[in-house]
Steps between C-alpha positions, in 0.01 A plus 500: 500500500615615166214346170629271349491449130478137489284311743721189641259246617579357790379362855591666790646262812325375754399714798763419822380498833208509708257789450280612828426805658805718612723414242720661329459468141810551195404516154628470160424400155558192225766616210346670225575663160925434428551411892581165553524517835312796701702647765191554711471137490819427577466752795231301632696167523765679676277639747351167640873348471607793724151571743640828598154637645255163704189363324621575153300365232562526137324552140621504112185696390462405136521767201144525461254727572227231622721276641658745680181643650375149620822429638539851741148482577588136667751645639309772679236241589791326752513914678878500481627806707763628230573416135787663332462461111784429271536623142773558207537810291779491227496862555564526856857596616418466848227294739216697451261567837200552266288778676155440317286220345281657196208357421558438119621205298672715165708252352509391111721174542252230617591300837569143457191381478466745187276763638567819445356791653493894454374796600257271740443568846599223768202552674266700357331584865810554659696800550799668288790360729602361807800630709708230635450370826801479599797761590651613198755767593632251772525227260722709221621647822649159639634382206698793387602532863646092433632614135288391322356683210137558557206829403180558528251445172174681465360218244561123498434501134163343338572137404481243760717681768236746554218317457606213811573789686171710488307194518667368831449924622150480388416082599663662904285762492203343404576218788529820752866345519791648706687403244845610445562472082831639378633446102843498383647491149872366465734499237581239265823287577828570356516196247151568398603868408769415282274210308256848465538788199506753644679426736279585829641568857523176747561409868674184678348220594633590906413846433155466416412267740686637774293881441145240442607360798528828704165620336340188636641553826419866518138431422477230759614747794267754352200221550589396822506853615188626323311162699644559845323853472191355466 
């Protein structure tokens, strides 16, 4: 998730579906800064219409660093078996398979709550980064393979993208979770670009959630595999 420069205060929808153990958990987050609407959340909401993977359950994390926290610790509490994270970068040309969560919050525009935090460790106990739990290479892998444009990313920024994602690496660990916790960052849509200056890249609506879709699938096969081993 790209800072924004002005926080844009408001509350994130209600949570859809059932949480218990096993499931398989999509999130995004509330609009923020000049987005109106958050493709992330809008994701979301597609992906409960749709149920491509079973025991789906969905979350529009709010853009805060507190809130957020509270709300993916709950989350972990329910011992959900994947969670594939959702996030928007206005400088991503492609779905991003972020590779690392880095334990640092380094952002000057506050969140939208108002807090702003930098140069501040996410846990101050904890270590430098997490690698993804999930299988990169295979995700970018799948979705170029389908067309659709996707790389790997070595940081997931430091605002509130990062900072869900570390703490739902770190909360798993902690938990002694087999927890399979993948991030991606997607584009803004086409007729938010062209309301933006500069103008930054975008995706479709079908192609974004057609590649989030894929991701979500790719991670639940990876799951299912990694538990019939045990």
């Amino acid at each position: 998730m790209t800072a924004a420069r002005k926080p844009h205060v408001q509350r994130p929808a209600a949570r859809r579906g059932s949480p218990k153990p096993g499931s398989i958990v999509v999130t995004g987050f509330e609009p923020f800064g000049d987005l109106a609407l958050n493709p992330t959340a809008w994701a979301v909401e597609a992906l409960l219409a749709a149920r491509p993977v079973p025991d789906l359950v969905g979350h529009v994390l709010p853009v805060a660093y507190d809130e957020a926290t509270r709300t993916i610790e709950a989350i972990l509490d329910t011992r959900p078996r994947a969670m594939l994270m959702l996030g928007v970068s206005k400088n991503a040309v492609a779905i991003q398979v972020e590779r690392y969560a880095h334990n640092l919050d380094d952002a000057r525009a506050p969140d939208n709550r108002g807090t702003t935090r930098v140069d501040r460790p996410i846990d101050p106990t904890g270590p430098v980064a997490y690698a993804a739990s999930v299988p990169v290479l295979a995700i970018r892998d799948g979705l170029c393979a389908a067309g659709i444009p996707a790389q790997v990313s070595s940081t997931a920024g430091h605002y509130l993208c990062n900072h869900a994602y570390y703490r739902a690496l770190h909360g798993a660990t902690a938990r002694g979770l087999d927890l399979a916790v993948g991030f991606l960052h997607v584009p803004v849509f086409p007729d938010q670009a062209a309301q933006i200056e500069p103008r930054p890249p975008s995706m479709s609506r079908e192609t974004l959630i057609t590649g989030v879709i894929l991701a979500l699938q790719l991670i639940a096969a990876s799951s299912d595999t990694a538990a019939a081993a045990l």
